[in-house]
C-alpha positions as CSV (number, residue, x, y, z in Angstrom):
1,X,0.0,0.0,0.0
2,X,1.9,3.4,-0.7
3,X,0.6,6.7,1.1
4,X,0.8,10.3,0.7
5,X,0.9,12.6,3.8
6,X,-2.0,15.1,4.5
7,X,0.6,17.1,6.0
8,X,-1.2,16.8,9.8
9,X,-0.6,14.3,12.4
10,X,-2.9,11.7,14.5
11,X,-2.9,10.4,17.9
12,X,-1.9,7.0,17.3
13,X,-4.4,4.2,19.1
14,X,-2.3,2.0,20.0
15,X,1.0,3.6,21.4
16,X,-0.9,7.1,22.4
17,X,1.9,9.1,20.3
18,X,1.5,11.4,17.6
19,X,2.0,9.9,14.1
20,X,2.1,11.5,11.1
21,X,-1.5,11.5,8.4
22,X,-1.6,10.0,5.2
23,X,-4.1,9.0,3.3
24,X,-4.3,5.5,5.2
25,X,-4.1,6.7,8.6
26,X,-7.4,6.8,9.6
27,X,-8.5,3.9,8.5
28,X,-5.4,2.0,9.9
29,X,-6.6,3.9,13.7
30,X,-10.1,2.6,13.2
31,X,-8.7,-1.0,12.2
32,X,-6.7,-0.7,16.1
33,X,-9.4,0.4,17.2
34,X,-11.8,-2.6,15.8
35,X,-9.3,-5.1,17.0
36,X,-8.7,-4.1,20.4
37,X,-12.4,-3.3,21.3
38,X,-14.5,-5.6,19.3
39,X,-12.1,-8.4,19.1
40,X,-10.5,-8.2,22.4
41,X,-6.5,-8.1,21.3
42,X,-4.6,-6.8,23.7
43,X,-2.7,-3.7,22.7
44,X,0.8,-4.7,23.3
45,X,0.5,-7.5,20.9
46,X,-0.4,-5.0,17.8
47,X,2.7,-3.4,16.1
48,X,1.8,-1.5,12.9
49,X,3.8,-0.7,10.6
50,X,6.2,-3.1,10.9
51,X,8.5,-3.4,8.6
52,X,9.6,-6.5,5.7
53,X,13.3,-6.5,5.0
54,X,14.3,-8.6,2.0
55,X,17.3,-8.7,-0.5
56,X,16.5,-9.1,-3.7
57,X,19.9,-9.6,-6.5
58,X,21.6,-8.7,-3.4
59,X,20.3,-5.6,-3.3
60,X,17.9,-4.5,0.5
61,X,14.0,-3.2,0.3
62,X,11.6,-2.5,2.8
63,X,8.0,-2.8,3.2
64,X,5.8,-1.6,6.0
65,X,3.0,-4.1,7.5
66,X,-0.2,-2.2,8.1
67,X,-0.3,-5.1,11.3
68,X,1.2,-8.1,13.1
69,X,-0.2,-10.0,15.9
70,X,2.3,-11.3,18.0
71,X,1.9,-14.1,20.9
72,X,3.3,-13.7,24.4
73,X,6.5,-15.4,23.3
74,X,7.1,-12.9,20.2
75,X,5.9,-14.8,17.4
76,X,3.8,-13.6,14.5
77,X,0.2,-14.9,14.6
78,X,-1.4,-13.3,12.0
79,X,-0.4,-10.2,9.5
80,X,-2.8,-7.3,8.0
81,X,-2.4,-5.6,5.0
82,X,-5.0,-3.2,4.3
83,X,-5.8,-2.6,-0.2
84,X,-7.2,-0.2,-1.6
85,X,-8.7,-2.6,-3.9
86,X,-10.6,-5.8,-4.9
87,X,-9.0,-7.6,-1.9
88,X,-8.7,-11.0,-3.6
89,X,-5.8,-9.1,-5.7
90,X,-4.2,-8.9,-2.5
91,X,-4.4,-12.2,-1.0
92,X,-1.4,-13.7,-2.4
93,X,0.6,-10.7,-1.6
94,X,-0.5,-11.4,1.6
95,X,0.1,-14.9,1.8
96,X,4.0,-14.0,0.9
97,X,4.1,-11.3,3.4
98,X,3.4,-13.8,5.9
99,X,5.7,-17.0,5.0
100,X,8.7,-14.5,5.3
101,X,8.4,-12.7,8.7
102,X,11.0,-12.6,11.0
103,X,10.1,-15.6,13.6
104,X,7.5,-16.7,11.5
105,X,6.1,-17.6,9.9
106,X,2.6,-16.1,10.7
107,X,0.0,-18.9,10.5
108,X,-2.7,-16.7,9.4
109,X,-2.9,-13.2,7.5
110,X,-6.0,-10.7,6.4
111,X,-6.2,-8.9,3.2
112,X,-8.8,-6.3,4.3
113,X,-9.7,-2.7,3.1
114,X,-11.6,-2.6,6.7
115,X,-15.1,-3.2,4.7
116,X,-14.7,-6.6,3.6
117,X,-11.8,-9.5,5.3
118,X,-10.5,-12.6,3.3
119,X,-9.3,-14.7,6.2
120,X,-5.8,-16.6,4.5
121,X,-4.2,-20.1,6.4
122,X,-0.9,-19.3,5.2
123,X,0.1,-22.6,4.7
124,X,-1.9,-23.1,1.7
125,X,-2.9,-19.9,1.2
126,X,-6.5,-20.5,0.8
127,X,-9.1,-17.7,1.7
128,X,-10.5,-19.8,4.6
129,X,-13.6,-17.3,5.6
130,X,-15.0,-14.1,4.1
131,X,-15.7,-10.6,5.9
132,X,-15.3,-8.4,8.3
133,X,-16.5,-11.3,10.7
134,X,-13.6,-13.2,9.2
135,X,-11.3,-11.5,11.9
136,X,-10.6,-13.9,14.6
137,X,-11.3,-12.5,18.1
138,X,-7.9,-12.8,20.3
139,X,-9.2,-16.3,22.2
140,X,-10.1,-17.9,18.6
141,X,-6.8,-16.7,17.0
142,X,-4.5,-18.0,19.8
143,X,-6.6,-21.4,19.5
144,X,-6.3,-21.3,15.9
145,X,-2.7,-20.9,15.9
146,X,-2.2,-23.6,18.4
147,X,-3.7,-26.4,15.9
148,X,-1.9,-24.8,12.6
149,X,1.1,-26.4,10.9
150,X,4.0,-23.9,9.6
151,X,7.3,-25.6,8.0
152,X,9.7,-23.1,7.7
153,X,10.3,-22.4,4.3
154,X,13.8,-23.6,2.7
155,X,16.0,-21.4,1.1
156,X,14.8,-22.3,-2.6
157,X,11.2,-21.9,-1.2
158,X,11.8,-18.9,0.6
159,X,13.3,-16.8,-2.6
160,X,10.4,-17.8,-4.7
161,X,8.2,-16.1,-2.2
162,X,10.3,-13.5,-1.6
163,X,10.5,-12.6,-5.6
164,X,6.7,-12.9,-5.3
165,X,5.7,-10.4,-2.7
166,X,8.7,-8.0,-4.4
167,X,6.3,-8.4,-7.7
168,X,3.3,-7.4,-5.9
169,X,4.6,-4.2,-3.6
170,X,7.0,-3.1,-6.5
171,X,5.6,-3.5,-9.7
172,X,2.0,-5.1,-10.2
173,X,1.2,-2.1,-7.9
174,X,3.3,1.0,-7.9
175,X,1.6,1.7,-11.1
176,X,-1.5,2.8,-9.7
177,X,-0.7,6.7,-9.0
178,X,1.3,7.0,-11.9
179,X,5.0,6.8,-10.1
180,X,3.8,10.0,-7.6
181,X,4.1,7.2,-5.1
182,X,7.2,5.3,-4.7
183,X,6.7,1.7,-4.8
184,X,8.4,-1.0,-1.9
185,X,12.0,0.7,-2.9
186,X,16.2,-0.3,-2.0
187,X,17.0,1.0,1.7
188,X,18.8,4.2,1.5
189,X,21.8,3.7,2.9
């Protein structure tokens, strides 16, 4: 997802701070908000914005997580990433984004634009339950993730998904505002 700042700032939901606004902002607040008051996370296990290292022809890029859920013993149970789209175009982006977190990977992920929720096993990658109901409240997800299977990904594995997900944050959709946006892009060093 790429955003453009409104020039203001926000009081963020989660940590209390100030954060700067974009054209996301809001509806990544109201998202926080949704999971910690309707589905009972807990707010220290939200980070947003978190963000995907990966090296691609040995050269570094980033890409920020709108979400991960993380267990008491710091490991990713499920990733967000809102779209600004048809969120099926999202889900293997999605999928990707999950196999290849740090500690995970995450058993579960959501491709959401906060009006509609495909629910993804990451494993397979299947769309496992539609809509905003789709979210798992905290007690389902931790139950989920007890039952689900995760290998870790060898390294063959691993860069296919990681060319994948590059595909998807730096091509297939930095066209969309025409390059005034800069796609998933090399660290600056």
């Amino acid at each position: 997802m790429h955003e453009v700042s409104l020039g203001g700032t926000l009081r963020d939901y989660l940590t209390g701070e100030e954060v700067e606004e974009t054209t996301f902002e809001e509806i990544r607040q109201a998202l926080a908000k949704f999971l910690v008051e309707e589905k009972g996370y807990p707010r220290d296990r939200i980070r947003s914005k978190v963000k995907l290292s990966y090296t691609i022809d040995g050269e570094e890029f980033d890409r920020a997580i709108d979400f991960i859920i993380y267990d008491e013993k710091d490991r990713p149970l499920l990733l967000f990433i809102f779209c600004s789209g048809a969120i099926s175009t999202y889900e293997r982006e999605t999928v990707c984004a999950a196999r290849l977190l740090e500690n995970g990977p995450a058993p579960f992920a959501v491709a959401t634009d906060t009006m509609d929720a495909a629910l993804l096993e990451v494993k397979s990658g299947e769309c496992v339950k539609q809509g905003m109901e789709a979210v798992p409240t905290w007690e389902e997800l931790r139950q989920m993730a007890e039952s689900a299977e995760l290998p870790k990904l060898t390294a063959e594995q691993r860069e296919k998904q990681t060319r994948i997900f590059h595909t998807y944050s730096g091509f297939l959709f930095g066209a969309c505002c025409k390059g005034a946006c800069p796609p998933a892009g090399p660290k600056k060093k």
